[in-house]
C-alpha positions in Angstrom: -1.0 89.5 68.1 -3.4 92.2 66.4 -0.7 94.7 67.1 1.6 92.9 65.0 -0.9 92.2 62.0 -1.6 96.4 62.4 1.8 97.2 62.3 2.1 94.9 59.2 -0.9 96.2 57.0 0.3 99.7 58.0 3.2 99.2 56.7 2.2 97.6 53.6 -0.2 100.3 52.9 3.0 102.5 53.9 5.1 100.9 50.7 2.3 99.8 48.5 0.4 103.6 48.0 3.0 105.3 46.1 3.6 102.1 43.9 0.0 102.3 43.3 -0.3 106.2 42.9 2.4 105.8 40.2 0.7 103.0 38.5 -2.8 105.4 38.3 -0.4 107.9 37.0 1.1 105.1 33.9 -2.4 104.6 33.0 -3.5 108.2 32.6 -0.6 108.6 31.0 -1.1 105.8 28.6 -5.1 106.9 27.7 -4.0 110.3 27.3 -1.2 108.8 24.7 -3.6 107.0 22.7 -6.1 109.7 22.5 -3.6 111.5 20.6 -2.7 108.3 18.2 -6.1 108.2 17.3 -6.2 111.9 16.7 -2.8 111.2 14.4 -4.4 108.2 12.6 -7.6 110.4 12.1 -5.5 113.0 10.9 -3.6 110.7 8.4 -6.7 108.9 7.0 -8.3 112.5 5.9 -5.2 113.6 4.6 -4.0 110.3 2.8 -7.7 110.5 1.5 -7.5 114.4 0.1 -3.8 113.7 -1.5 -5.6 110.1 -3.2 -8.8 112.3 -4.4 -6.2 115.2 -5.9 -3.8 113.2 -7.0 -5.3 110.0 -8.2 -3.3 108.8 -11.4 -0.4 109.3 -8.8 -1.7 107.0 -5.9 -3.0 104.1 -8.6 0.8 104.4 -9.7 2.7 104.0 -6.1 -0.4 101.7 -4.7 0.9 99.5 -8.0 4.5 99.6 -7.3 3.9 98.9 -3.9 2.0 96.0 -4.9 4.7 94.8 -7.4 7.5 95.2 -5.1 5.9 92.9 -2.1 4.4 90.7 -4.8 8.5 90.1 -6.0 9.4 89.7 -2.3 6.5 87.2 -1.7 7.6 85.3 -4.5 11.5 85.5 -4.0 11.1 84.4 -0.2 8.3 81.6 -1.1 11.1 80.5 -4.3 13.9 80.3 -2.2 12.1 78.6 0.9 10.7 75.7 -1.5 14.2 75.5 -3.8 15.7 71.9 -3.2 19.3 71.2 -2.6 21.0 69.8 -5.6 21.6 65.4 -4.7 25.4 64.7 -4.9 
C-alpha cells in the first residue's frame, strides 16, 4: 500500500511544481509591478506639486472648476434621485 501513496505524492509533486513555480513567478511579477506604481505616483506627486507652486492662480482656477462641476453632478444626481412622481 505505501507504494501506491509514493506513486501518488510523486505524482502530485510531478503536476503541482510547475503550477507552483509559475505562481512564485505572478508574484514577483506583481511586486516588481507595483514598485514601479509607486515610483509613477512618486513621480506625479513632485511634479503635480512643481506645476501647483509655478503655476498657482492656474491650479486654484481648475481645482475650482473641478469642484463646481462635481458639486453640479452631486446635486443633479441627489435632485433627481429625491424628485417625486407627479399623483394622477
Amino acid at each position: 500500500m505505501s507504494t501506491v501513496t509514493e506513486s501518488a505524492a510523486e505524482a502530485v509533486r510531478e503536476y503541482a511544481e510547475p503550477i507552483r513555480a509559475a505562481v512564485e513567478e505572478n508574484i514577483r511579477n506583481v511586486r516588481r509591478e507595483v514598485v514601479a506604481g509607486r515610483h509613477a505616483i512618486e513621480d506625479a506627486v513632485a511634479e503635480a506639486t512643481v506645476q501647483v507652486r509655478r503655476h498657482p492662480g492656474l491650479s486654484l482656477g481648475v481645482a475650482a472648476a473641478i469642484g463646481a462641476l462635481f458639486g453640479c453632478a452631486i446635486g443633479f444626481a441627489v435632485g433627481r434621485s429625491g424628485a417625486t412622481r407627479p399623483s394622477r
